[in-house]
FITORVEX-232512 format. One line per 10 residues: their letters; for each residue x, y, z of C-alpha. Coordinates in pm, 1 decimal. Example, Ala and Ser with C-alpha at 12.3 -4.5 7.8 and 13.67 -1.06 7.14 Angstrom:
! residues 2
as) 1230.0/-450.0/780.0 ~ 1367.0/-106.0/714.0 $
//
This chain:
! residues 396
xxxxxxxxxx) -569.7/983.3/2023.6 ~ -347.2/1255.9/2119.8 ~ -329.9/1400.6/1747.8 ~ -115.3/1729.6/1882.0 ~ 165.9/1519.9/2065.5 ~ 183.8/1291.0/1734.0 ~ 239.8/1579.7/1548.2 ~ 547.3/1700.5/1784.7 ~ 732.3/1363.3/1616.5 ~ 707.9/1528.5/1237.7 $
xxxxxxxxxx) 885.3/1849.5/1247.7 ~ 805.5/1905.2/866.4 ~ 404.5/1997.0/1005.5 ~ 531.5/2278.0/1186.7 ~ 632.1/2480.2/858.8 ~ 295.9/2599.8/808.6 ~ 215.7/2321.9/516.8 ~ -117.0/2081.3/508.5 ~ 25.3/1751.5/372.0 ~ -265.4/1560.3/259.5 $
xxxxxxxxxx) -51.1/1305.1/27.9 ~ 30.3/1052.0/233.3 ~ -163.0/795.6/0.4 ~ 174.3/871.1/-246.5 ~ 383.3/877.6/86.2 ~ 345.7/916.4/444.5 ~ 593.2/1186.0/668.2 ~ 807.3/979.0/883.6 ~ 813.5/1044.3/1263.9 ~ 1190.8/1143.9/1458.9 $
xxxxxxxxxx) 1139.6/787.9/1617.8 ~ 1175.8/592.7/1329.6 ~ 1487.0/811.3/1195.2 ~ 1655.2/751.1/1500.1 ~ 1639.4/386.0/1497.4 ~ 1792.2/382.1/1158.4 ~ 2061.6/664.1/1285.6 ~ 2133.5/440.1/1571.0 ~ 2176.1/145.4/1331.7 ~ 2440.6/313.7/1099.0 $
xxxxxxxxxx) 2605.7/462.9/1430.0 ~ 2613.8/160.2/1648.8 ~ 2622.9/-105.3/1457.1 ~ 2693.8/-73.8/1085.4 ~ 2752.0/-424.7/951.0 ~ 2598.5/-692.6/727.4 ~ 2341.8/-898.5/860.5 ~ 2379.4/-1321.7/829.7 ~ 2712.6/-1263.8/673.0 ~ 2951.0/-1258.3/1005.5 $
xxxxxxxxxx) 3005.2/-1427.3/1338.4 ~ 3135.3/-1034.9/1476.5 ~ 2956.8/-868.5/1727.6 ~ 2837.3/-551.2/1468.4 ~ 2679.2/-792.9/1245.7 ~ 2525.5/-1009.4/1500.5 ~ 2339.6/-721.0/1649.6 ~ 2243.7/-597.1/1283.8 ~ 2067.8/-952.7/1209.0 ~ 1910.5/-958.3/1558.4 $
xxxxxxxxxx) 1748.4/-604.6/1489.6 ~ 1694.0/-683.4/1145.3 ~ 1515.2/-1033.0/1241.3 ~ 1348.0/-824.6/1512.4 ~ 1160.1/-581.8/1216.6 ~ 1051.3/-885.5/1071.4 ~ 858.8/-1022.8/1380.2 ~ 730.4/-702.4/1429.6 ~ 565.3/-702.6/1073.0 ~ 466.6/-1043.9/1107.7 $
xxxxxxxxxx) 276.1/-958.6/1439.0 ~ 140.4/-651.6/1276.3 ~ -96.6/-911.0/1010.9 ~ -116.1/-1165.7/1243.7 ~ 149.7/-1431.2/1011.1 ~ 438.2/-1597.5/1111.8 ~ 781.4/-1405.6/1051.9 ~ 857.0/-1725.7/805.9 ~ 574.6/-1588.6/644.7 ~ 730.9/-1201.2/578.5 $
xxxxxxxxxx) 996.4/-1115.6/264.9 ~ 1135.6/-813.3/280.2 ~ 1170.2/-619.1/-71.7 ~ 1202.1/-317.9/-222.7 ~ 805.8/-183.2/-195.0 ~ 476.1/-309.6/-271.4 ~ 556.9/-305.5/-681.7 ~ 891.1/-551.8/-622.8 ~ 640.1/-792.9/-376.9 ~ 352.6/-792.3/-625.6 $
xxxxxxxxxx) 650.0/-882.0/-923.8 ~ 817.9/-1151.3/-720.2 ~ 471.9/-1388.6/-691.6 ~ 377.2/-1284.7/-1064.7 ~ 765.8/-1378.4/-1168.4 ~ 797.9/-1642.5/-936.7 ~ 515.6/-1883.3/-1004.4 ~ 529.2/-2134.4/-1234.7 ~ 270.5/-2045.5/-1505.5 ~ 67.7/-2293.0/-1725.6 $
xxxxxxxxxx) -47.0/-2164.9/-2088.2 ~ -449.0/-2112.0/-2082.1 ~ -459.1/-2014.0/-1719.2 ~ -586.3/-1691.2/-1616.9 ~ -606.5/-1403.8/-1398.8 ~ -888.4/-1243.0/-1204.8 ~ -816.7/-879.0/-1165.1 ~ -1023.3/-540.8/-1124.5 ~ -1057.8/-198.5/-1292.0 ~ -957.8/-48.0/-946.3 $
xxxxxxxxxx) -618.6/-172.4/-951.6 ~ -302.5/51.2/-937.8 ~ -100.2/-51.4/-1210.1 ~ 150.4/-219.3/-1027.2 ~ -130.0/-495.0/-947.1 ~ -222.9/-507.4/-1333.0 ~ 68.6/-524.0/-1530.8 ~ 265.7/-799.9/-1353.1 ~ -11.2/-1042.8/-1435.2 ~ 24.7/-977.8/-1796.8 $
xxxxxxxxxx) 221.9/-1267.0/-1906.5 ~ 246.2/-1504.7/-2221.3 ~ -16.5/-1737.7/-2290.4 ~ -235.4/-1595.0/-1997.3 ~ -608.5/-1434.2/-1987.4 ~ -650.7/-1102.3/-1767.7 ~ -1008.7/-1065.9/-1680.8 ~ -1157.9/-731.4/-1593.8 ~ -1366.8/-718.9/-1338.3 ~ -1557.8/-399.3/-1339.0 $
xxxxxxxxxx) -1687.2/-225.8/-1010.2 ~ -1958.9/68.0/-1038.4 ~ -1960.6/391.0/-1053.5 ~ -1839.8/465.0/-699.0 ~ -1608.8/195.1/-682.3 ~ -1774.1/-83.5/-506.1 ~ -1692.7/-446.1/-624.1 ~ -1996.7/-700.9/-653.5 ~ -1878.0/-1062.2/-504.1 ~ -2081.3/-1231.4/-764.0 $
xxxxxxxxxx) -1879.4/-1084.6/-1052.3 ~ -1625.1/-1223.3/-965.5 ~ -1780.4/-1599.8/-898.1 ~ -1886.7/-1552.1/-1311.0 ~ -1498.5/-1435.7/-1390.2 ~ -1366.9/-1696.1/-1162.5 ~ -1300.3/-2072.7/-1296.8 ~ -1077.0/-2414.4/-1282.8 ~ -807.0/-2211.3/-1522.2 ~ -770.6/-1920.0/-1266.2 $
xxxxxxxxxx) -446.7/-1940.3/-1100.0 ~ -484.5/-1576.0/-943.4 ~ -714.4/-1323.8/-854.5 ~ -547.1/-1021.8/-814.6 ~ -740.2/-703.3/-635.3 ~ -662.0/-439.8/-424.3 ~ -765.6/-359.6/-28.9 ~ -829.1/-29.3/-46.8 ~ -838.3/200.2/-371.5 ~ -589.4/406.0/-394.4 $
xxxxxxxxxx) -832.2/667.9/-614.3 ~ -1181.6/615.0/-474.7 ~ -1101.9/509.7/-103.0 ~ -1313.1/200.2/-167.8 ~ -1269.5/-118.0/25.1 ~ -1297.8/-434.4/-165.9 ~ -1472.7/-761.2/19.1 ~ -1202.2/-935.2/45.8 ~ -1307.1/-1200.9/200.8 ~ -1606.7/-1288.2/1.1 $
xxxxxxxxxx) -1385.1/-1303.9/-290.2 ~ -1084.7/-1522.3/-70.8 ~ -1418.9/-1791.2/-73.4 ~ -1441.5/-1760.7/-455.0 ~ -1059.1/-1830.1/-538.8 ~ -1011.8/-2122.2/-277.5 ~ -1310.5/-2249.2/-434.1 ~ -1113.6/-2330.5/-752.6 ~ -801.4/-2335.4/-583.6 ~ -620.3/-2005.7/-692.0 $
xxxxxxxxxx) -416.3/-1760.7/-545.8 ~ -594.8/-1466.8/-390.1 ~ -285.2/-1184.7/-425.6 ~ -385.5/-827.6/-201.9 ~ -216.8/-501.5/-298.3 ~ -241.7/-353.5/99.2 ~ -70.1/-71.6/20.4 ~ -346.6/178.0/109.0 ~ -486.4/-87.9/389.1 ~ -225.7/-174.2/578.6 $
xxxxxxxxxx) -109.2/177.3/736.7 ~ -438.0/312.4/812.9 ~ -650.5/-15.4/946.7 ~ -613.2/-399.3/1134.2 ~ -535.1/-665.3/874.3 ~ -515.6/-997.3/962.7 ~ -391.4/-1214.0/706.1 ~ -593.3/-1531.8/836.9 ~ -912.5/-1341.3/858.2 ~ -870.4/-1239.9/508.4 $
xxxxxxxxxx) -808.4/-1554.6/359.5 ~ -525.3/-1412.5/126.8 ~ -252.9/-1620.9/-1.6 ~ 10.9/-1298.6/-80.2 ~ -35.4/-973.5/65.3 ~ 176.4/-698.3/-43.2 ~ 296.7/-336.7/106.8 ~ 503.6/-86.0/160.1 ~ 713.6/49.8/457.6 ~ 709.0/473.8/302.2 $
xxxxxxxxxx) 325.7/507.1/302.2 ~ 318.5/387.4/687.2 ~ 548.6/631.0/875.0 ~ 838.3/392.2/729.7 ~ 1164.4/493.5/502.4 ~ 1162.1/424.6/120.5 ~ 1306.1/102.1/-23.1 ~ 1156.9/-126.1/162.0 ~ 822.0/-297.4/113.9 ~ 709.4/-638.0/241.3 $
xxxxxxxxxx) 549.5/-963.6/91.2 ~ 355.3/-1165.7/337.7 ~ 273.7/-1526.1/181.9 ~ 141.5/-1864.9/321.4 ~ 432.5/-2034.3/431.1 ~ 352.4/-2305.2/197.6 ~ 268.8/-2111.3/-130.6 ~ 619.7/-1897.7/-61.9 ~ 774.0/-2211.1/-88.9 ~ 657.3/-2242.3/-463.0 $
xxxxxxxxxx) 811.7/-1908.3/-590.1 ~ 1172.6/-1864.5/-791.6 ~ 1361.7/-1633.8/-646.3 ~ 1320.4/-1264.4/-859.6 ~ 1713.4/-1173.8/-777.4 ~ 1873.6/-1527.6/-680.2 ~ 2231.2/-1431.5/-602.6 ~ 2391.9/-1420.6/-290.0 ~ 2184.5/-1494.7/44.1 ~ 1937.8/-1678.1/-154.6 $
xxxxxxxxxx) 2122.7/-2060.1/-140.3 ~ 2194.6/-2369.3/56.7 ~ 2468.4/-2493.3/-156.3 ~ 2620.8/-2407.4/-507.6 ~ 2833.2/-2642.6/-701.2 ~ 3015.7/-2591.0/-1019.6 ~ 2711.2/-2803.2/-1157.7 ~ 2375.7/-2663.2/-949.2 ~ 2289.8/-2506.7/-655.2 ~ 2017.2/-2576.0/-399.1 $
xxxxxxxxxx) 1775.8/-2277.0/-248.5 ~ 1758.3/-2162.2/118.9 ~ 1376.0/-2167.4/258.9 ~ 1176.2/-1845.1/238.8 ~ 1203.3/-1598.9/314.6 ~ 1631.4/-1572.3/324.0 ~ 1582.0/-1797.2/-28.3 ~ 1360.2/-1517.3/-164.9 ~ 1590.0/-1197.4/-61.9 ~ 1886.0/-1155.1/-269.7 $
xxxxxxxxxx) 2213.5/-1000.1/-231.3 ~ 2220.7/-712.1/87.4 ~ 1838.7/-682.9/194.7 ~ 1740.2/-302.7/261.5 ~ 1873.2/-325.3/623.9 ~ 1848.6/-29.0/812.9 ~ 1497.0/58.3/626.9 ~ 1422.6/-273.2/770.7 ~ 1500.0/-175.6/1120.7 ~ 1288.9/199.7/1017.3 $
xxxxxxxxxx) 1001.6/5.5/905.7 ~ 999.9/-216.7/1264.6 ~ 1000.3/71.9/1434.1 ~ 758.0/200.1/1238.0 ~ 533.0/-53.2/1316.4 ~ 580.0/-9.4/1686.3 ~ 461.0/354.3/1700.3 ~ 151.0/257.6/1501.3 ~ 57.7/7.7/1731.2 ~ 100.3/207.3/2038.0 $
xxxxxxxxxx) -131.8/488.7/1907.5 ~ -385.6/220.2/1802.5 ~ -459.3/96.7/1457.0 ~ -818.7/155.8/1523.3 ~ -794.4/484.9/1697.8 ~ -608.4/604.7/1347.9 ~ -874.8/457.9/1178.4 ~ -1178.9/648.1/1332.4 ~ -976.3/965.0/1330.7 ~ -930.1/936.4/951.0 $
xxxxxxxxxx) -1297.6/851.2/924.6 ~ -1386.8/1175.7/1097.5 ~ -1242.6/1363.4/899.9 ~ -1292.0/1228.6/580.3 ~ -1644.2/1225.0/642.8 ~ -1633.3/1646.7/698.4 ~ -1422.5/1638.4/330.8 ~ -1669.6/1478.2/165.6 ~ -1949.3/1658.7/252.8 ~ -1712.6/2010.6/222.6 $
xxxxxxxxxx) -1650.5/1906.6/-109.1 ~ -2037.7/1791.1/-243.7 ~ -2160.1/2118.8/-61.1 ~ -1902.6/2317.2/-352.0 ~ -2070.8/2408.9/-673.6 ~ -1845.6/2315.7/-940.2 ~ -1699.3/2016.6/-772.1 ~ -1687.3/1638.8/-878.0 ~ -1627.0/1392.1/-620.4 ~ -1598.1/1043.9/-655.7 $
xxxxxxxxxx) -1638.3/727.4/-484.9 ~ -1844.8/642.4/-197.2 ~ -2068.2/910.6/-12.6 ~ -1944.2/963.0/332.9 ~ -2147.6/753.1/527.5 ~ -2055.7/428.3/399.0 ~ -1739.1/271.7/555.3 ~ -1404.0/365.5/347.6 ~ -1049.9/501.1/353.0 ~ -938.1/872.7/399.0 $
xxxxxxxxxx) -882.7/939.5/10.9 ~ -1110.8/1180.2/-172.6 ~ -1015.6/1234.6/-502.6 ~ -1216.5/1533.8/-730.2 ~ -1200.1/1756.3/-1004.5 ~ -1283.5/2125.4/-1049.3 ~ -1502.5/2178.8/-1321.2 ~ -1308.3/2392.1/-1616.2 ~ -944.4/2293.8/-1463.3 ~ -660.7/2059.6/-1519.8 $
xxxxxxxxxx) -637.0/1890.1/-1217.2 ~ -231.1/1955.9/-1184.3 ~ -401.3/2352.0/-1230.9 ~ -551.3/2273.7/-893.1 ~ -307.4/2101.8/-700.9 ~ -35.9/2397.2/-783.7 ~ -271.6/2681.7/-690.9 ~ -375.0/2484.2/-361.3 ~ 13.5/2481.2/-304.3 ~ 81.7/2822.5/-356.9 $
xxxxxxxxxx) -254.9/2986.1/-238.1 ~ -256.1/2756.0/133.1 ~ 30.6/2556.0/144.3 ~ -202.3/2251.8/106.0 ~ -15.1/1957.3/-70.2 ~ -210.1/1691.1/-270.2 ~ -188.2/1427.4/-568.3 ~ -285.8/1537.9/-914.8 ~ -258.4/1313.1/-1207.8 ~ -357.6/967.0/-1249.5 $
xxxxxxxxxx) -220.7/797.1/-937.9 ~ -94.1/527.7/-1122.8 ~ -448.0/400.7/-1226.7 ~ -520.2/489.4/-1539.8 ~ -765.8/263.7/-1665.6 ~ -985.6/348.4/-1369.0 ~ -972.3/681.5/-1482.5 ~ -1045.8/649.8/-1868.3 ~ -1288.0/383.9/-1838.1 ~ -1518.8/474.7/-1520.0 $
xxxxxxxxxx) -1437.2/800.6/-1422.1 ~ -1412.3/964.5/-1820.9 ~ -1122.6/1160.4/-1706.3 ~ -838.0/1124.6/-1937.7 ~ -645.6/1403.3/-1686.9 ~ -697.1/1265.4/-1367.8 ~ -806.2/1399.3/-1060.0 ~ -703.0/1555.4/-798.1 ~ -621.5/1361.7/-464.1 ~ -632.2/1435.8/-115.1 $
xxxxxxxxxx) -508.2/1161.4/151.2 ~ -561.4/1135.1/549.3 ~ -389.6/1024.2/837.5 ~ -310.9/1039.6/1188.0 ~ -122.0/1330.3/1175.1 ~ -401.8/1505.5/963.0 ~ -624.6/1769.3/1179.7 ~ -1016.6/1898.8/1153.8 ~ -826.5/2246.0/1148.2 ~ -636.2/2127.6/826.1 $
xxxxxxxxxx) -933.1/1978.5/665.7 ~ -1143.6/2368.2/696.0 ~ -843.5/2523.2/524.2 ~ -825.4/2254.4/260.8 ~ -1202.8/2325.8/189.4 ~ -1176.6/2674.2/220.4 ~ -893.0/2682.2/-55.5 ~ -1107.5/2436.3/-286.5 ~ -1369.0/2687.4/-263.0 ~ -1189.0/2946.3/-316.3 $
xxxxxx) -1067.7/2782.8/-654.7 ~ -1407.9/2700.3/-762.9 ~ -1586.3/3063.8/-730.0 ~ -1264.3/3199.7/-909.5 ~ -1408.7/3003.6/-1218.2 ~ -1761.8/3163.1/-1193.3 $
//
């Protein structure tokens, strides 16, 4: 993988700054801005709203980002609803199934909160699922959680904190086993690895376009053609229906019955092409680059007196997200002086996953996080180290 030549495509990495946030959001490559340029240029029109030759192109390109996506997981383009991100996906199956009072949902303390509270509806059970200390979930926890009243369990691919993987399919096994809904967040998956929807087992998998080289406002809900079919529309409206009547109205098919009024069109076309360049570098050449060099941060980071890390250690298989604290220091403290000392830009906070946090880490602040990708160097990862250190000493 020709990391130098990818970095040509993000002008932003030539300003002297690390970015090692792309967990929060990814930098977006001159490619993928100039097929959306080219779209409000060219061909600026509404898509399945006009017989003229402006909006026929803008559905064929827009239909053409879909079967991109769809090839991308291995689904059908049937299968793909475009939405707003990975929060709107997740809300449109938790919305848009028909619930029954005493069910319940399987979920885990792992989850970023837009996997949590969707699923906390009236008259249903959330169940907890606990991993340990370094984030790893045990299969048979969740074959004691799981029953006949489960409609969903709900877990994440990849933590967004920890970098852990989840075994997905192990737990796929469990919910078909009493016939509920296995619902992925693959927001932290689905840029940096393969996923196969099949292989997986999932019923919904959910994602967004901005943390894989694509714009904002636009995410993607892949579903099994026949569990799509179950869901109410979140925004029915205009695109959504077959027929209306003074009286009743009868819904199109996913996924046009699914995406209300205008759909995010040109991000559409931005996350295609998106897509496209990921797949000519190599979904698994990004993945052993990222593994490379996460492995060096971890072991930078345990060799730093002072310095929490948590999740995995670095020879177990994971994602490129390290997150840490200094000891003494606000972790916002540590992201600004790693700003303003090397240029180095991470995550501070709680990343949107609080409980995990409060309840496994006992760190009501946070932590600070650092996120790889392809356009991430060794060189990048010595400075970011170097500036940790630097922090840590200062405290001595």
């Amino acid at each position: 993988m020709d990391v130098e030549r990818i970095r040509s495509d993000f002008p932003l990495l030539g300003k002297g700054l690390i970015y090692l946030d792309s967990a929060a959001s990814s930098l977006t490559p001159e490619p993928v801005l100039a097929r959306m340029l080219e779209f409000y240029r060219e061909y600026r029109a509404n898509v399945e709203r006009g017989v003229h030759r402006l909006s026929v192109r803008a559905t064929e390109e827009f239909e053409a980002a879909r079967r991109e996506v769809a090839g991308l997981l291995g689904a059908s383009p049937e299968e793909i609803v475009f939405t707003k991100n990975t929060t709107e996906a997740l809300n449109l199956v938790a919305a848009g199934r028909e619930w029954r009072r005493g069910e319940n949902v399987v979920t885990t303390l792992l989850e970023h909160h837009s996997n949590l509270l969707p699923w906390r509806r009236p008259g249903v059970e959330v169940r907890v699922v606990r991993p340990d200390r370094e984030g790893r979930l045990d299969p048979g926890e969740f074959e004691r959680a799981v029953d006949d009243r489960t409609a969903v369990v709900a877990l994440t691919h990849l933590s967004n904190v920890l970098g852990t993987l989840s075994p997905l399919e192990e737990v796929a096994e469990v919910a078909s086993e009493h016939g509920a809904w296995l619902v992925v967040d693959g927001a932290q998956s689905v840029p940096h690895r393969e996923v196969d929807v099949r292989r997986l087992g999932c019923t919904f998998l959910a994602f967004s376009g901005h943390k894989m080289l694509g714009p904002t406002g636009v995410g993607v809900l892949y579903g099994r053609r026949e569990e799509l079919g179950r869901l109410s529309p979140l925004c029915p409206g205009g695109g959504t229906v077959r027929e209306v009547t003074g009286s009743g109205h009868e819904f199109l098919e996913p996924p046009a019955g699914l995406e209300g009024g205008t759909p995010p069109i040109a991000e559409a076309i931005g996350l295609g092409e998106a897509v496209r360049y990921l797949r000519a570098v190599g979904l698994g050449s990004i993945r052993r680059h990222e593994e490379a060099l996460t492995r060096r941060m971890l072991e930078g980071l345990w060799g730093l007196e002072g310095v929490e890390v948590y999740g995995p250690p670095p020879e177990e298989e994971r994602g490129g997200i390290v997150s840490f604290n200094v000891e003494g220091m606000d972790p916002h403290e540590v992201a600004s002086l790693l700003d303003a000392s090397a240029g180095v830009l991470v995550r501070s906070g709680h990343h949107c996953a609080m409980p995990l946090h409060l309840e496994l880490l006992g760190r009501p602040l946070g932590s600070v996080r650092a996120s790889l990708y392809l356009y991430n160097t060794a060189g990048e990862v010595e400075r970011f180290l170097e500036a940790v250190g630097e922090i840590a000493r200062s405290l001595r």
